[in-house]
C-alpha positions as CSV (number, residue, x, y, z in Angstrom):
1,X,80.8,110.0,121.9
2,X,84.1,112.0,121.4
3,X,85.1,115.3,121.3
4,X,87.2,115.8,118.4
5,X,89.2,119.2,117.6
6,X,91.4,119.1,114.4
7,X,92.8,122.0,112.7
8,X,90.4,124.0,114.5
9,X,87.4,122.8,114.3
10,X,85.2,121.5,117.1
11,X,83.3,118.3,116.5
12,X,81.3,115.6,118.3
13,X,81.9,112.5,116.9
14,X,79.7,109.1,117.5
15,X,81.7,106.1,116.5
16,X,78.5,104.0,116.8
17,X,76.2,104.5,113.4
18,X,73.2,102.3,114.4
19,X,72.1,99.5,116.4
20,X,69.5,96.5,115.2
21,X,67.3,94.9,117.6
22,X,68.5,91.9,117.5
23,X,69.6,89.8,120.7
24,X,68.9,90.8,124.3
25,X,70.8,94.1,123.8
26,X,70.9,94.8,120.4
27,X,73.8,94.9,117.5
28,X,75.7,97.9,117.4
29,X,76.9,98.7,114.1
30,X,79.7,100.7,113.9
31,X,80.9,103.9,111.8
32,X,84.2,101.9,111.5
33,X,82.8,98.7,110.2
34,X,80.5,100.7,108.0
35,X,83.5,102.8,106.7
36,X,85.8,99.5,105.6
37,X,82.9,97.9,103.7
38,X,82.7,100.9,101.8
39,X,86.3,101.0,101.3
40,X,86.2,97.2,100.1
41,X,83.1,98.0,98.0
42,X,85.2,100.7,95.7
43,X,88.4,98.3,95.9
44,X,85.9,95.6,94.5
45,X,84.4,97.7,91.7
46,X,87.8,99.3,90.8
47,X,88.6,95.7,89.8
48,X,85.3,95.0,88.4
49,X,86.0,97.6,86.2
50,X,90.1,97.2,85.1
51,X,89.8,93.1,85.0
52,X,89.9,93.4,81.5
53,X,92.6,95.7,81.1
54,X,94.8,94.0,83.2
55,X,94.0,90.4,80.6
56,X,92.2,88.7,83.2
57,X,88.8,87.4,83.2
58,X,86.2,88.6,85.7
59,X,84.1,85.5,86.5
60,X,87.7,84.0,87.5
61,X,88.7,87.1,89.6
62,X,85.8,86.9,91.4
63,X,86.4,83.6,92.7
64,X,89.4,84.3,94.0
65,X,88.4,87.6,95.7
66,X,85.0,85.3,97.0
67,X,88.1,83.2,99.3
68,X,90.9,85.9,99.9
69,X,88.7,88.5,101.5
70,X,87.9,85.9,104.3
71,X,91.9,84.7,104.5
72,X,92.3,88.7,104.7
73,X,90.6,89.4,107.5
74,X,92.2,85.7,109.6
75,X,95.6,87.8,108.3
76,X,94.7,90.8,109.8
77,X,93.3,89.5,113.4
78,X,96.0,87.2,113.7
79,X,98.8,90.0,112.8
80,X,97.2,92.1,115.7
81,X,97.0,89.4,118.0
82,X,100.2,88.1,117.0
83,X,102.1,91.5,118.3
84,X,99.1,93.4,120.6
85,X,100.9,91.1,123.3
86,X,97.6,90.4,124.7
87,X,97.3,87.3,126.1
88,X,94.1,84.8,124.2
89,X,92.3,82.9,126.3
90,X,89.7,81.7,124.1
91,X,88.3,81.4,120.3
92,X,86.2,84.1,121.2
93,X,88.7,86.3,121.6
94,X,91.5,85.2,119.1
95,X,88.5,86.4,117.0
96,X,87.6,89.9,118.9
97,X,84.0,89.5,119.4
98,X,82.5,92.0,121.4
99,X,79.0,91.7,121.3
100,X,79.6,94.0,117.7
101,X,81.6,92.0,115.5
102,X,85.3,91.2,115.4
103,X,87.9,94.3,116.8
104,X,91.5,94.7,116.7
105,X,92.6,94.3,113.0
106,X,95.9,95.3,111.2
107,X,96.4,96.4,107.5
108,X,99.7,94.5,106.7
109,X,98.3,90.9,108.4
110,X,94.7,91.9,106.0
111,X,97.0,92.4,103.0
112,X,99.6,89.3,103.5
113,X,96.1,86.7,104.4
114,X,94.8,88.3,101.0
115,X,97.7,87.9,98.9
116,X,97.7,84.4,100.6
117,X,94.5,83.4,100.2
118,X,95.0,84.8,96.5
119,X,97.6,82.8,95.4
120,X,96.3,79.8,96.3
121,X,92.8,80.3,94.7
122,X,94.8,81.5,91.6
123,X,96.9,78.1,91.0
124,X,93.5,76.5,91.3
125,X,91.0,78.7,89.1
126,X,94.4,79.2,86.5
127,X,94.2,83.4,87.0
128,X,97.7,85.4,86.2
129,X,98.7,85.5,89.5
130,X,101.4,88.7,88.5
131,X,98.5,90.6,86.5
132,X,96.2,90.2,89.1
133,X,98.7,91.4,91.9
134,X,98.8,94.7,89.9
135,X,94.9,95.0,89.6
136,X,94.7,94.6,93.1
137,X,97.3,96.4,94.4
138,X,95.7,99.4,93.6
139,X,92.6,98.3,94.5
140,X,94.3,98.0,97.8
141,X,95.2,101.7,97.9
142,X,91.7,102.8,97.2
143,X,90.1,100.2,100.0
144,X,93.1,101.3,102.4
145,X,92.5,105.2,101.8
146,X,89.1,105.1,102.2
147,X,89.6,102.6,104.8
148,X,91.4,104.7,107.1
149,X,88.6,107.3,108.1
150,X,87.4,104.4,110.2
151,X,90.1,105.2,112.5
152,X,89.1,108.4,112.6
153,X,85.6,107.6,114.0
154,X,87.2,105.5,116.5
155,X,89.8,108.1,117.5
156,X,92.7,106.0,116.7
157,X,95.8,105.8,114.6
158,X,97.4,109.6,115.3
159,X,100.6,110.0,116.5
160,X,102.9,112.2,118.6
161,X,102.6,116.2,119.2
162,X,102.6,118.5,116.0
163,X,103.8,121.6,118.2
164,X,101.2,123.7,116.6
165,X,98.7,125.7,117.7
166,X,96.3,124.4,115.4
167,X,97.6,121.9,112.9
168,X,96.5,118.6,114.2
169,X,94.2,116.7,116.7
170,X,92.7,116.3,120.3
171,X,90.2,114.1,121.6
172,X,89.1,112.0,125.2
173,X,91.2,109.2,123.4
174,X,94.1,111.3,122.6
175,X,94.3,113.1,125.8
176,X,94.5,109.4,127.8
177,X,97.2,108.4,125.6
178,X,99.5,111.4,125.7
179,X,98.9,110.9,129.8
180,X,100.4,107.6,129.4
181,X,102.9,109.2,127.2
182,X,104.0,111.9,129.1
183,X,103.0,114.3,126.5
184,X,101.6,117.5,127.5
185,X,97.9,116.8,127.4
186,X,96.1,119.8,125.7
187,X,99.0,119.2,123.1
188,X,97.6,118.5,119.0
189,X,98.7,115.1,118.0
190,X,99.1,114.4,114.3
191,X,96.3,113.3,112.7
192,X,98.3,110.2,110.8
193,X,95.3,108.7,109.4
194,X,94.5,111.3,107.4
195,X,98.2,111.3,106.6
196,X,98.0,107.7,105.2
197,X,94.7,108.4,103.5
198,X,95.7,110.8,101.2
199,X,99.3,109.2,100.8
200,X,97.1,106.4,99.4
201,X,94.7,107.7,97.3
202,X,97.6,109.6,95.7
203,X,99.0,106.6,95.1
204,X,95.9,105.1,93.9
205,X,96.0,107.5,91.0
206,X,99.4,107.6,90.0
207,X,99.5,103.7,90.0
208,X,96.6,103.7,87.9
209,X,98.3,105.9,85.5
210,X,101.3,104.4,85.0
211,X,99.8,100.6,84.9
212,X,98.8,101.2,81.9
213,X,102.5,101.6,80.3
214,X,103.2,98.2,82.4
215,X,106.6,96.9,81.0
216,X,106.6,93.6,83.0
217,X,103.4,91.8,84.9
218,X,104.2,92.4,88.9
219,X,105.3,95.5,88.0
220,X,102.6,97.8,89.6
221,X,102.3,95.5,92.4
222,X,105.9,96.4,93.0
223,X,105.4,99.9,92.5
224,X,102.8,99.3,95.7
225,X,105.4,98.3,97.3
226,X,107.4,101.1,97.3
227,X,104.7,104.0,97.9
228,X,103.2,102.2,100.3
229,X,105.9,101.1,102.2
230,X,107.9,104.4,101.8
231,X,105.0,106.1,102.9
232,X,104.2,103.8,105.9
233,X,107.6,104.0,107.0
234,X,107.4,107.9,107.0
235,X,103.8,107.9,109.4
236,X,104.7,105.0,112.2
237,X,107.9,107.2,113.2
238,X,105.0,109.4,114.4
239,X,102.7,107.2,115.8
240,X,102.0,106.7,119.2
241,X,99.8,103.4,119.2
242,X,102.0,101.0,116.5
243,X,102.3,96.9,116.9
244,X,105.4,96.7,118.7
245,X,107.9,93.7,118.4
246,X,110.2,94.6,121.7
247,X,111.4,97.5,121.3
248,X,111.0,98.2,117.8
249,X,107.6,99.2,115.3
250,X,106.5,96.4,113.6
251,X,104.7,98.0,110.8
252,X,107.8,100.4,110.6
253,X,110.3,97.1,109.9
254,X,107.7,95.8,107.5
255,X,107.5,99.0,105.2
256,X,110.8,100.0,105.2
257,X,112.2,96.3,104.2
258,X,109.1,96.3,102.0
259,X,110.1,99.5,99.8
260,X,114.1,98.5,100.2
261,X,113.0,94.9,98.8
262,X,110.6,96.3,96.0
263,X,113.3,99.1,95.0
264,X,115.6,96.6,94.4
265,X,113.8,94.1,92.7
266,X,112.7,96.8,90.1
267,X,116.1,98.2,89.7
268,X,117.3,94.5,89.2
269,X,114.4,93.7,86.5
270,X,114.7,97.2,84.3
271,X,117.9,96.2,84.0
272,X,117.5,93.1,82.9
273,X,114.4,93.6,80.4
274,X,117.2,96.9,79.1
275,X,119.9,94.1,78.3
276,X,117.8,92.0,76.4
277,X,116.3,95.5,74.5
278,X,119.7,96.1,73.3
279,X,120.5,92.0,72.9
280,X,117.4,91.6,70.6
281,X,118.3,95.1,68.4
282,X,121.9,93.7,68.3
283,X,120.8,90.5,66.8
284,X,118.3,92.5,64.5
285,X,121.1,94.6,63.0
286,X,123.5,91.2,62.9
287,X,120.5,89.8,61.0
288,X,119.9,92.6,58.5
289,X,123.9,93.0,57.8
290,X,123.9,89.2,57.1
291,X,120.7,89.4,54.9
292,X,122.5,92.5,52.7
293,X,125.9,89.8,52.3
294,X,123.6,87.2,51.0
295,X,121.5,89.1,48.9
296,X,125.3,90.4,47.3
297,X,126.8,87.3,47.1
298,X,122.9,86.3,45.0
299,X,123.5,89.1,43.1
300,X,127.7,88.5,42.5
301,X,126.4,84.7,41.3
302,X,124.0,86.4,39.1
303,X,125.8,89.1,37.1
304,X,128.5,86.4,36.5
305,X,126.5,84.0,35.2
306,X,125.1,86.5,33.1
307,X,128.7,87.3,31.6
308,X,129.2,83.4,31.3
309,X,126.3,83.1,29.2
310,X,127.5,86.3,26.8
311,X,130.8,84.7,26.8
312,X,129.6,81.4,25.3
313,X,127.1,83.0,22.9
């Protein structure tokens, strides 16, 4: 149980939803794992629902969701472990058991095992790779924004102080941290996955809007890239609990070479796909000029054979 102030208001929050009778003490289900199924759910039907739009067939899609969603979650258990610095000491706990399920998972290592694990089942079930890259990258948004509220049961993922009275966050969790910290304790922290939540279902709209004026396949996917790296970039400078890599944020690196990358590579094909616009209407107006010649010189052959004919008759 926690208790949980943000922006004012008290509440008590119990991460655990249920537990089954199963095994000698039972299986806890958590408000977390309850919360990311959900998430995944709405991703799924999103999909479901835009396969068609996006030229790809559903059966197919399917498929290759069936394998990546297991690759994702590998990704994102081996991403934390990877830069948690904990040290493994068995398969149990590579994997996080607990007694609950698997713990310790990271966004970016869910979304590089599913992108992974997607473009291997796409080579061998012959889906779009690019069109489905934009389907699912909003999908991702949704999944990820409705996602993040787990953290929020589990009193994870804020950040630093907000030096306000009554804009932001306190709990048991956030109080041990800022000890460790050297924060003042009864400070607010910012409440960064609430942050990230709406950043992403923001996103979630506006990508689906403009997908549907796509110019290029991978070109929402890229647009992903830069909202939700640019966004991500903005949150881990105030977080207090990122994946570190020495000194530095991991998940900060990621995003910001992430939206840098994307940028560029949209900059570099708009410019491209503007060159061959103005090639291709070039080469219509060469055509058309040469058509007009022709047709004259037709018509030159004609009215003088005309006035050959009068002149022998």
């Amino acid at each position: 149980m926690y208790n949980v102030t943000i922006f004012g208001i008290d509440l008590v929050i119990n991460p655990v939803a249920f537990t089954l009778p199963i095994g000698e003490n039972g299986w806890t289900i958590y408000w977390y794992g309850i919360i990311i199924a959900f998430g995944f759910m709405l991703a799924i039907a999103y999909g479901y629902m835009n396969a068609k739009r996006f030229s790809l067939d559903i059966d197919r899609m399917l498929d290759v969701v069936l394998v990546a969603t297991p690759v994702a979650i590998l990704g994102a258990r081996t991403y934390y472990v990877i830069f948690d610095g904990q040290k493994i000491n068995s398969i149990s706990e590579f994997f996080g058991f607990n007694g609950s399920g698997i713990s310790g998972l990271a966004i970016y290592g869910g979304v590089i095992g599913a992108v992974v694990g997607g473009v291997i089942m796409c080579k061998i079930r012959k889906v779009k790779l690019l069109d489905l890259l934009d389907l699912a990258s909003i999908a991702f948004l949704i999944g990820q924004g409705v996602g993040r509220w787990g953290n929020f049961f589990n009193q994870e993922a804020f950040g630093g102080p907000t030096g306000s009275k009554w804009w932001g966050m306190t709990s048991e969790n956030v109080v041990y941290d800022f000890r460790i910290k050297g924060y003042e304790i009864d400070a607010l922290a910012h409440p960064c996955f609430l942050y990230e939540s709406i950043w992403c279902l923001i996103g979630a709209v506006v990508l689906h809007k403009l997908s549907k004026k796509r110019r290029f396949s991978g070109e929402t996917a890229l647009m992903y890239c830069v909202w939700y790296g640019f966004g991500r970039t903005i949150i881990e400078t105030l977080r207090t609990d990122s994946l570190m890599l020495g000194n530095a944020k991991v998940s900060f690196l990621l995003s910001l070479l992430l939206c840098v990358g994307a940028i560029a590579t949209l900059i570099a094909i708009n410019k491209n796909i503007k060159t061959k616009e103005k090639q291709t209407e070039y080469v219509g107006m060469f055509k058309d000029e040469i058509a007009e010649e022709v047709a004259n010189e037709i018509e030159n052959v004609e009215n003088e054979e005309i006035e050959e004919t009068k002149g022998e008759e």
